[in-house]
LOROKOL-768560 format. One record per residue: x, y, z of N, C-alpha, C in turn. Coordinates in pm, whole numbers, plus 50000, padded with zeros to 5 digits. Layout:
N
XYZXYZXYZ
...
END
This chain:
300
179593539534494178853542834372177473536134380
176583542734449175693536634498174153533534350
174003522534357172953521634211173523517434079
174603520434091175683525933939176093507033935
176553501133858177113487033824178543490133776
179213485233860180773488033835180633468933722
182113476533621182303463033548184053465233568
184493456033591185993453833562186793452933442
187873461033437188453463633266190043458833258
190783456033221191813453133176192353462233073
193753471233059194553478133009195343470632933
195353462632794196573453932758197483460432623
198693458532662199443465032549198863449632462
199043449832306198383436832269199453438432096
200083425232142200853423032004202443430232066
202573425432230203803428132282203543422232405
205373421032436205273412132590205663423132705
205963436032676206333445032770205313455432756
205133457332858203973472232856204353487432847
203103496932726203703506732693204303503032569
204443490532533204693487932390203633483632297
203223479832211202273473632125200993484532118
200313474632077198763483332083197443483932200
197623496332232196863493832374195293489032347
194633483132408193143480132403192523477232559
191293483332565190703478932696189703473332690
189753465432752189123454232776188193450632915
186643448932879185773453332987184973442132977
184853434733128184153423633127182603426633186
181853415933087180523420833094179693409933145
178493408133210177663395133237176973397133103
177273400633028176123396932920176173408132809
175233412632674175323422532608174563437032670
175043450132665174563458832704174093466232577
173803478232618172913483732483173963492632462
173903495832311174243501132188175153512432280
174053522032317174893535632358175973533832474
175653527532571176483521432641178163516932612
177973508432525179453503532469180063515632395
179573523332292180423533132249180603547332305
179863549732440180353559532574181613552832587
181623540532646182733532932719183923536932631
183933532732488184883531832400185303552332373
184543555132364184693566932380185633579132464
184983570332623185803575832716187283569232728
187323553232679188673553332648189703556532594
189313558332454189323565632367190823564032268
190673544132304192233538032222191633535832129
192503529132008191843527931900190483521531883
190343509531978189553496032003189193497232154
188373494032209187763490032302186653480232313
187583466632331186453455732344185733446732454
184563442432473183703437032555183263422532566
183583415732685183673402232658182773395732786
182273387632777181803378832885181553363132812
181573355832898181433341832857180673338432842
179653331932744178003326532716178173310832736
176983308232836176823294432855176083284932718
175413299132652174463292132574175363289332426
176783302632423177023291232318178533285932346
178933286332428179663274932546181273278932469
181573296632430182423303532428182333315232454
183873327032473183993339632484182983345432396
182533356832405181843363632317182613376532348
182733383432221183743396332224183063403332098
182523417332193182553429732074183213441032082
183793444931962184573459932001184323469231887
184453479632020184103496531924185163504431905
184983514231815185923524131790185693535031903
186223544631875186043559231957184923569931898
184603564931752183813569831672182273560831712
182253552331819181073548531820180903530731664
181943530031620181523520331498182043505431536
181143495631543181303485131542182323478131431
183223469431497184183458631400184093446331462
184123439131303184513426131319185913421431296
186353410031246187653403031204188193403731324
189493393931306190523387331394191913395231407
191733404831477192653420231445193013416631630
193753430931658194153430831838193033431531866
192063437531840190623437731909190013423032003
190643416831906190193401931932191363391732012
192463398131935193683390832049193893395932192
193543408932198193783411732297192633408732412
191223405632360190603399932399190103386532467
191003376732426190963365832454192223363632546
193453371732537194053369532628193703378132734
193033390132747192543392732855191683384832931
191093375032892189803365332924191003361033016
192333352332911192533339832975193863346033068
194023356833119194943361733241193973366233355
192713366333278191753367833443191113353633478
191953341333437191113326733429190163327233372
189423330733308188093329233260188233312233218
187413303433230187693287233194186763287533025
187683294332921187073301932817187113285032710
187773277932704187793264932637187193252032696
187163256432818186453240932906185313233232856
184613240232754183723232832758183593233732537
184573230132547185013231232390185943216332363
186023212432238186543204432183188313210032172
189173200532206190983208432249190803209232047
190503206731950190933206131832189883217431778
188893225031806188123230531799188083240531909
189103251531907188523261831975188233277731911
187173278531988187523297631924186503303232059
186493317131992185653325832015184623330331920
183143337731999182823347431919182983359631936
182853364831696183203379331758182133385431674
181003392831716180153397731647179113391631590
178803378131700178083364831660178633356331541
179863356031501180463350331412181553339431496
181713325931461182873318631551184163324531479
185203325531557186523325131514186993317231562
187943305631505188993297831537189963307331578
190443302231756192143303831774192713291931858
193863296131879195073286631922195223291232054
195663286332187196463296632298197493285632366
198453291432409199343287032512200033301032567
200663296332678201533301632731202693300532760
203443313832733205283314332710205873310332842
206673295832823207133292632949208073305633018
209013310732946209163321433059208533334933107
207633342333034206953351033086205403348533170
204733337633090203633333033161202433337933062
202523347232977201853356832910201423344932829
200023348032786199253341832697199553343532541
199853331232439200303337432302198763329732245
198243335832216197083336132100197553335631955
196743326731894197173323831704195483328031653
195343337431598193833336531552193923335731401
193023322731348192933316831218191803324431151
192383330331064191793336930982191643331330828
190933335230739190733329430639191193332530552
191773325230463192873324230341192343339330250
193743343630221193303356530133193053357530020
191963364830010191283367429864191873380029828
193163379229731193653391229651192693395729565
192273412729572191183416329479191773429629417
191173437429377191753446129286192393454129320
193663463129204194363470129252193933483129257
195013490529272194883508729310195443517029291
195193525429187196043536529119197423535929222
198423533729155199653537629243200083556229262
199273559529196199583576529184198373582929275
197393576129296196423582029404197123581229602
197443572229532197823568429713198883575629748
199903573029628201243581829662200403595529673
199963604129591199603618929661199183619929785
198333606729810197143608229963198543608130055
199633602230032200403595630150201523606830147
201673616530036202513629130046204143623729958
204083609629921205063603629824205073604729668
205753602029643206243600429473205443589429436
205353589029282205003571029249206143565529275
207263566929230208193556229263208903553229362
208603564429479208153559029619207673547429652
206683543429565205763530529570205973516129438
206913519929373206903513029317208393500629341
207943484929419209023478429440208993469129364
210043467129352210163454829201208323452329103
207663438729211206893439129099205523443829181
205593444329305204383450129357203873462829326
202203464429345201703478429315200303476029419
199983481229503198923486029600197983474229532
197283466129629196373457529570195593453729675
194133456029654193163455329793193353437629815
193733430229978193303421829972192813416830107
191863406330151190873406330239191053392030262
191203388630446190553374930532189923376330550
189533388130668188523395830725187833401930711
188973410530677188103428030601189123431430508
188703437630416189163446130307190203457030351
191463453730284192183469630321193443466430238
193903481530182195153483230058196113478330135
197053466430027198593467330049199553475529988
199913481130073201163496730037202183490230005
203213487129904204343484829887204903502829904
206203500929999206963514129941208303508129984
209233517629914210763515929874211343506429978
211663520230098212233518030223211863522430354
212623518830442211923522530612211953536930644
212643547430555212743560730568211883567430523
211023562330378210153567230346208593564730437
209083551930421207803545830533207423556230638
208263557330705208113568230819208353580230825
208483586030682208663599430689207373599730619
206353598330606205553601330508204243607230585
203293616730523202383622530632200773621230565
200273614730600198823613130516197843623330549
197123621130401196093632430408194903624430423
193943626130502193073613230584191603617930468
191243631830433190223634630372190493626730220
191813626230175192163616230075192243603130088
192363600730182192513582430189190663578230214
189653584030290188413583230315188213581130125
188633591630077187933595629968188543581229861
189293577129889190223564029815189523551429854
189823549929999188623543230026187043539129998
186403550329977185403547929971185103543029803
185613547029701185903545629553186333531329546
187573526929604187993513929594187243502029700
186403510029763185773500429855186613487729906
187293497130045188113489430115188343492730249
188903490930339188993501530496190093507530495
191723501130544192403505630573193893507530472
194283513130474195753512930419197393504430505
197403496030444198633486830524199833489030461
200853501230490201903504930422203193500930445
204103495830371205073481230438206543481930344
207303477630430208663481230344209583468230372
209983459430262210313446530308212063451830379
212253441030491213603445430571214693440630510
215763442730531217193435230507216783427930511
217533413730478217393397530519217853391830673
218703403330759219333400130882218433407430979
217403415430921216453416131069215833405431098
215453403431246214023395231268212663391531219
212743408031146210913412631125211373408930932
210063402730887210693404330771210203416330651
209103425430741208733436130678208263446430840
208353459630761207893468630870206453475330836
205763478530895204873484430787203993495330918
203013503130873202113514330939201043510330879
199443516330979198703516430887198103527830956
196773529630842196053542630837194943538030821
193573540330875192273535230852191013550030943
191193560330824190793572830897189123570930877
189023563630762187483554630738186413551130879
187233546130947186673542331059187083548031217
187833557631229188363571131298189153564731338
190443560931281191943556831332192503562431239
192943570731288194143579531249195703570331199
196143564331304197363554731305197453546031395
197663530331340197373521431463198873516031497
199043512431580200343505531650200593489731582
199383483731586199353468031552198403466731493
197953458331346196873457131295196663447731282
195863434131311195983420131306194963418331164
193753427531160193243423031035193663429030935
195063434630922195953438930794196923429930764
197623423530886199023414330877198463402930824
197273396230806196613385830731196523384430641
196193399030561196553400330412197453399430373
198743409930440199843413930402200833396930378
200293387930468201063377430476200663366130324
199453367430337198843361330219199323371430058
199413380130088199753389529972200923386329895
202103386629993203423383429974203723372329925
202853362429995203133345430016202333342729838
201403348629785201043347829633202013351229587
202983362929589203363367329503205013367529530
205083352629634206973345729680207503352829701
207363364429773208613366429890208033364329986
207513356630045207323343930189206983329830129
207633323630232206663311530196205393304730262
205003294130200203683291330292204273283030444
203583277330527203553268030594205113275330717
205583290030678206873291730744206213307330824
206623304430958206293317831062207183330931063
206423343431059207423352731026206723361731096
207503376631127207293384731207207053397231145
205943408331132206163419131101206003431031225
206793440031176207053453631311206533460431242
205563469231363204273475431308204663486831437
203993500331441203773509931545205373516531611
206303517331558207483518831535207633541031564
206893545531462206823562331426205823560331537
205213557431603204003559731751204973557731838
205563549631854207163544831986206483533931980
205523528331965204843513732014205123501031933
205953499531942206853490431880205593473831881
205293467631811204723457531798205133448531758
205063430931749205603422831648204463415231643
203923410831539202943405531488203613395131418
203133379831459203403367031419202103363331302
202853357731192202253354631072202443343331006
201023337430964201683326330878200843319630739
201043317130592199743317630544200103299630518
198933294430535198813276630530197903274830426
197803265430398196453260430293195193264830298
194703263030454193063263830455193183278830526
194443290330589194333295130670195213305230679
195573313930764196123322330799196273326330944
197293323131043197433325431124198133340731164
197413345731246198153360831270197903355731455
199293359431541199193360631689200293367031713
200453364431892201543376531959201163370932088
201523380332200201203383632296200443393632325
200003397532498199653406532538200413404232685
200473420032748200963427032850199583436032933
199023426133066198503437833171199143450133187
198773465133149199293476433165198223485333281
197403480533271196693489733378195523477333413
194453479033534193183475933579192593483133664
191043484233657190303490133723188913488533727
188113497733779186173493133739185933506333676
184753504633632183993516933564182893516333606
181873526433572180633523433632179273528533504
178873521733526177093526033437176243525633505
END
């Protein structure tokens, strides 16, 4: 490829330890920032939900990570975009903390620092990332009869004990869906020109729709989301939804604080996810794993 600059990419299922499960993201290492049109071709031709871009800056002596949609639109927050990012760094060695304080680490994402956590699972080897997100600000609610039409449900589809749809935000803004059960959950078919249109009125992004489990599963809620706002149709794993959702619950005691819990996400896709959660005083931890599923170069 003569002239052309090959960059090296990483395939990671992200928010799973087996590949072909979780949420895929690719991941493309860069010497530095490229221009605008550039990154959302790339993301484009990938054409997963997320496609993010990382190289290491000396100058501010961490990862730097940006990611695009397929629609060309820039995101921020501490979502897979970002987990899957940092463990892609740290399965290609990148020496992404070396020159960081061990009590003080993060990344940037969008010139913003994020605090995270990393180790690795003594038996798989796989990198588990904790990214600290910021305590949730519960903000207003949302017709429970708008959403149920957008989502093709009943109101009392949506109506569980005392919950009712209520926008709340670490990161970013996006509805919590209470509905009944796991049948409705996944039988349900959204109308995306209605949820844009919900969205944009309630000024929020995505829809995080969730059905609390028995007490004898693992997961202690299941949930989908929808964020057609920003051209995602349906995501597998949402890290800047499970932040709310954890803080949401944890206000309103069915979780508690300071205790780790699991939600299963991407289930109706086959992409089964588990997203680790936790809401603390100053914080909110959302992590997982990631799984190498593919590598290769590209060229510009």
């Amino acid at each position: 490829m003569m002239g052309r600059i090959a960059l090296e990419y990483y395939v990671l299922d992200v928010f799973s330890n087996t590949s072909y499960k979780g949420n895929p993201l690719s991941v493309v290492f860069t010497d530095g920032n490229l221009d605008l049109e550039v990154y959302q071709n790339i993301a484009k031709e990938f054409g997963y939900s997320e496609t993010s871009f990382v190289y290491y800056s000396k100058v501010q002596k961490a990862l730097n990570v940006r990611s695009f949609t397929p629609i060309g639109f820039e995101i921020d927050g501490a979502g897979h975009n970002l987990l899957g990012a940092v463990c892609g760094a740290l399965l290609k060695k990148i020496p992404i903390f070396d020159e960081q304080d061990e009590n003080n680490r993060f990344v940037i994402m969008k010139n913003a620092p994020i605090r995270v956590t990393a180790s690795f699972d003594s038996v798989t080897q796989y990198p588990i990332v904790q990214m600290h997100q910021k305590q949730a600000i519960i903000k207003h609610q949302v017709p429970t009869y708008k959403i149920a039409i957008a989502l093709g449900l009943k109101i009392e589809d949506l109506e569980v004990n005392m919950l009712v749809p209520t926008v709340v935000q670490t990161e970013v803004s996006h509805v919590m869906v209470p509905i009944r059960n796991s049948q409705l959950l996944n039988g349900c078919t959204p109308d995306n020109k209605l949820l844009i249109e919900i969205s944009k009125e309630h000024q929020f992004e995505g829809f995080y729709c969730f059905t609390i489990t028995d007490e004898d599963q693992d997961n202690i809620v299941e949930a989908r989301f929808f964020n057609p706002i920003i051209g995602i149709e349906e995501d597998a794993a949402t890290g800047t939804a499970a932040g709310p959702l954890i803080g949401f619950l944890t206000k309103n005691k069915y979780t508690q604080p300071n205790k780790e819990y699991k939600i299963l996400q991407g289930v109706k896709l086959n992409q089964s996810s588990i997203i680790e959660v936790m809401s603390r005083q100053s914080d909110i931890l959302v992590g997982g794993s990631s799984a190498i599923t593919m590598r290769g170069e590209l060229y510009i």
